[in-house]
C-alpha positions in Angstrom: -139.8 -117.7 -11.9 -138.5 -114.7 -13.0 -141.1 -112.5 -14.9 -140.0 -110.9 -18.5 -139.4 -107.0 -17.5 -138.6 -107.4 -14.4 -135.2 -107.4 -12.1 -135.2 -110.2 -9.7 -133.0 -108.4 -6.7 -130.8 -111.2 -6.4 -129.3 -110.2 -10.3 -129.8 -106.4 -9.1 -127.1 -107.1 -6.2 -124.8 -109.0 -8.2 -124.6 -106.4 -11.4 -124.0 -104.1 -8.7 -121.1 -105.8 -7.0 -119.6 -106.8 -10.6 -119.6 -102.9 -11.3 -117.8 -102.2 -8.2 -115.4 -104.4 -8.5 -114.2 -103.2 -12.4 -114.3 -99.6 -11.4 -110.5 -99.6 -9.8 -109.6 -101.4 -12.6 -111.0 -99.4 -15.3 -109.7 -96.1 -13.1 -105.7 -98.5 -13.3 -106.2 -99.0 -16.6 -106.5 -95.4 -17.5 -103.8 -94.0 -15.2 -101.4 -96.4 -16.7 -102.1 -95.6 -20.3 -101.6 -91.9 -19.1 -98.0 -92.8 -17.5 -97.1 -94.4 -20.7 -98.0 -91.6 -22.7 -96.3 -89.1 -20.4 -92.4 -91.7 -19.7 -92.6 -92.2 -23.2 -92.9 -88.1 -23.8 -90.4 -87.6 -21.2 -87.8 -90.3 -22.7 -87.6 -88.5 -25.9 -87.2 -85.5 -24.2 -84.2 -86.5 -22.0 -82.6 -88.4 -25.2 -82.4 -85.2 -27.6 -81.1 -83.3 -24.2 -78.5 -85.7 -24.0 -77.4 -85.6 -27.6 -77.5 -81.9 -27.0 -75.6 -81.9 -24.5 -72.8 -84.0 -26.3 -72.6 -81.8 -29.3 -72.0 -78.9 -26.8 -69.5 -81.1 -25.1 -67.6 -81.6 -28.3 -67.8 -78.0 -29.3 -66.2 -77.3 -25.4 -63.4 -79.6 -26.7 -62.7 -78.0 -29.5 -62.4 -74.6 -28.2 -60.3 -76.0 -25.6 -57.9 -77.3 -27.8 -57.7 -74.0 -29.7 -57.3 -71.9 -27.1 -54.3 -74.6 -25.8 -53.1 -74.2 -29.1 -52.7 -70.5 -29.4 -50.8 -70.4 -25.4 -48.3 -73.0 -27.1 -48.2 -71.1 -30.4 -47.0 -67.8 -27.9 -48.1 -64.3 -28.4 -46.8 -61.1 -29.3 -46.2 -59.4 -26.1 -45.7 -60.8 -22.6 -48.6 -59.8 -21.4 -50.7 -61.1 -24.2 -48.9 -64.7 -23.5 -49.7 -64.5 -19.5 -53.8 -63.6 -20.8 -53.3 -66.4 -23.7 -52.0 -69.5 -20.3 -55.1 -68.1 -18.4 -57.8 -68.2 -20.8 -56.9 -71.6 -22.1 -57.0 -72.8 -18.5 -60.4 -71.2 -18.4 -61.8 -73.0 -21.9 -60.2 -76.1 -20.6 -62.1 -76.0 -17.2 -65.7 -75.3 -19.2 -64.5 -78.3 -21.8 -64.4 -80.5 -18.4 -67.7 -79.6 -17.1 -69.4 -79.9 -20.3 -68.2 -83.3 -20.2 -69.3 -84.0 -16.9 -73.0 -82.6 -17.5 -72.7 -84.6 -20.9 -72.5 -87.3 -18.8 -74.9 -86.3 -16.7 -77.3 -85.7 -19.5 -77.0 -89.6 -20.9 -77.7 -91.3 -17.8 -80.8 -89.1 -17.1 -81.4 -90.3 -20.9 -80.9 -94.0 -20.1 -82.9 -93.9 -16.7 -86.0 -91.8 -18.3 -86.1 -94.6 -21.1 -85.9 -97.4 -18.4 -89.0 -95.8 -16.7 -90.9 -95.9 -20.1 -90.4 -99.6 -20.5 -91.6 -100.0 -17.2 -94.8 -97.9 -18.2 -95.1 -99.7 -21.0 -94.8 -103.0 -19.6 -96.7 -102.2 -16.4 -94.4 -103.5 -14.2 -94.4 -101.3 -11.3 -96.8 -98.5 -10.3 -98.0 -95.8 -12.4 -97.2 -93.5 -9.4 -93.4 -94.8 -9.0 -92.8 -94.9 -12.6 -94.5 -91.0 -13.1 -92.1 -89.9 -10.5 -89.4 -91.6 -12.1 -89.6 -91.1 -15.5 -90.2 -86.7 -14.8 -87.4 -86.8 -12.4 -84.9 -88.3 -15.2 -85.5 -85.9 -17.9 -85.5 -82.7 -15.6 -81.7 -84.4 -14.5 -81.4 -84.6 -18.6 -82.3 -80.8 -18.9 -80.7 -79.5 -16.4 -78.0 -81.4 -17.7 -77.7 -80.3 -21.0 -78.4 -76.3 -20.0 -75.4 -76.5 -18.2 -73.4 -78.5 -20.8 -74.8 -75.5 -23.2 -73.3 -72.8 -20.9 -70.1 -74.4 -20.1 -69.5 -74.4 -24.1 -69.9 -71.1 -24.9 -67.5 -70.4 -21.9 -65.2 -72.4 -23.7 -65.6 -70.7 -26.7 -65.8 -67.5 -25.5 -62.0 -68.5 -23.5 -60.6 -69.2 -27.1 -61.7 -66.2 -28.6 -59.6 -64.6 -25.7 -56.9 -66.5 -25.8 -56.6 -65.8 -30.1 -57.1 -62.1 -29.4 -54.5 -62.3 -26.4 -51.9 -64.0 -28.3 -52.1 -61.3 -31.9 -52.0 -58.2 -29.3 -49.7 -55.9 -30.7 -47.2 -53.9 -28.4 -47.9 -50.9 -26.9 -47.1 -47.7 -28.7 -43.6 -46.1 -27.5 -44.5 -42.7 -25.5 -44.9 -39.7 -27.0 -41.7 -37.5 -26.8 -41.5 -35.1 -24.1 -41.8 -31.1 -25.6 -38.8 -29.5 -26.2 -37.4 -26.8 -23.6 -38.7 -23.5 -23.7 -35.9 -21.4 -25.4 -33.9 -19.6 -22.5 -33.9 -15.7 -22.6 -30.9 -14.2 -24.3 -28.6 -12.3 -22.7 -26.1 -9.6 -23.5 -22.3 -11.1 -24.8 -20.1 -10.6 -21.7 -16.2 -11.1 -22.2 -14.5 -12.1 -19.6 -10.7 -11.6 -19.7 -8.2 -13.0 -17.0 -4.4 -12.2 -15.4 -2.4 -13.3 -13.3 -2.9 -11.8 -9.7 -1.0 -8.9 -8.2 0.2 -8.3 -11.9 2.8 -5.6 -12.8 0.6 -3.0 -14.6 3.2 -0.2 -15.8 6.7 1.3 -16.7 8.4 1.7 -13.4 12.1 2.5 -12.2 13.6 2.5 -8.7 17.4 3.4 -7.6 18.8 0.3 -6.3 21.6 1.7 -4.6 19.5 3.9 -2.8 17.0 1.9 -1.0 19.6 -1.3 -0.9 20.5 -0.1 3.2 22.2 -3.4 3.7 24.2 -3.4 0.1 23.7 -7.1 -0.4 22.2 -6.2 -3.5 18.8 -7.5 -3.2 15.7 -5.8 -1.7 13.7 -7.1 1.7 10.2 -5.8 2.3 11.4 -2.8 4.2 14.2 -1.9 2.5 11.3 -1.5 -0.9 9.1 0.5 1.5 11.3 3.6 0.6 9.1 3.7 -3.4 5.5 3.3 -2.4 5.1 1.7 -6.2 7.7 -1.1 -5.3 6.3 -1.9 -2.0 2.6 -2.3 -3.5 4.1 -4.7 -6.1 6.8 -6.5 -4.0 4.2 -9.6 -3.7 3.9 -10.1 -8.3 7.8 -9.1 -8.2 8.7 -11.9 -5.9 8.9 -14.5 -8.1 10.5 -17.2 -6.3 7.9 -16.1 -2.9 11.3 -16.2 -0.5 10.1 -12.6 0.6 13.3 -10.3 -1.0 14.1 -9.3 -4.2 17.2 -9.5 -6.1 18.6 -8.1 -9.4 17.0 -11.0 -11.8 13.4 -10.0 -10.4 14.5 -6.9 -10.4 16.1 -5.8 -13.9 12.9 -3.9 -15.4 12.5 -1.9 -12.7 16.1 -0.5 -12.1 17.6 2.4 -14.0 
């Protein structure tokens, strides 16, 4: 008979076994309650990510269509079209991978929700759904950063491609300086006559110095008037080396 007041040690070993036994429990009880807390936190998380990341995807689209628009819409100068083609290639590369980490971002969404209902329904470990749950909505982050930075490469490709495509033309070059005016120099004039001219009034006795009487003159024959010989060359009109009475009727008396 058990005395009021005092433990018999039979009931002293059983509360003490009953207490070890619930002390795991207890300690699963709380750990779960704490992953549920923390996938629930990080599903939230990874779903406003995601719808980040679409809104950035869908502002990527639009600058990609602008920028598309203003290549087709041509520019002003050639080389303002050729920047236009290559920026709306750029905005329509980041409009791509904005869509991709868009993606990205949702099914990091969708998984870290999957590893709350787990939590929640404690159906696997509160380790393996932890691990889960954190590793989806860091994909979802990193996710929607990169969906962020791909649109504002997008946008910042239109903004090229507008400012490429309204580039005015270069200004025409500035004229060259006129020509230093030349010195002056003194009026020179210049005056011109026929070589070996005839300068003069002069007479010869044709009958005199015609030795052979044929009535013309040959080079010796007009060595006799020293005036004659030095002008037998502008006298000889023909060139055929004498000279007769045509050639010469102002000179005879």
């Amino acid at each position: 008979m058990i005395r009021t007041g005092q433990f018999h040690p039979l009931a002293i070993a059983l509360l003490a076994c009953g207490l070890a036994a619930s002390g795991p429990l207890f300690a699963q009880a709380a750990g779960t309650s704490g992953t549920t807390v923390r996938a629930k936190s990080n599903a939230t998380a990874a779903h406003q990510d995601a719808r980040a990341a679409d809104a950035d995807a869908r502002r990527a689209r639009e600058a990609a269509a602008e920028a598309a628009a203003q290549r087709d819409a041509g520019a002003v100068t050639a080389h303002g079209q050729a920047q236009a083609v290559y920026s709306a290639w750029q905005a329509d590369e980041a409009s791509r991978r904005a869509e991709q980490a868009a993606y990205s971002a949702r099914r990091a969404a969708n998984d870290a929700g999957a590893a709350s209902t787990i939590a929640n329904d404690g159906i696997a470990l509160p380790a393996e759904t932890a691990v889960r749950s954190s590793a989806a909505a860091g994909t979802a982050s990193a996710a929607g950063s990169e969906a962020r930075r791909a649109a504002m490469e997008a946008q910042a490709a239109a903004s090229e491609a507008r400012a490429a495509a309204t580039e005015p033309p270069p200004p025409p070059p500035a004229p060259l300086p006129a020509p230093a005016p030349m010195p002056s120099e003194p009026q020179v004039t210049i005056t011109s006559s026929p070589s070996n001219s005839v300068v003069g009034d002069y007479h010869i006795d044709m009958a005199a110095l015609d030795a052979n009487g044929d009535g013309r003159l040959n080079r010796n024959e007009a060595r006799a008037n020293a005036t004659l010989s030095a002008e037998f060359a502008a006298v000889d009109n023909d060139g055929n080396g004498v000279l007769d009475a045509a050639e010469l009727k102002g000179w005879m008396r």
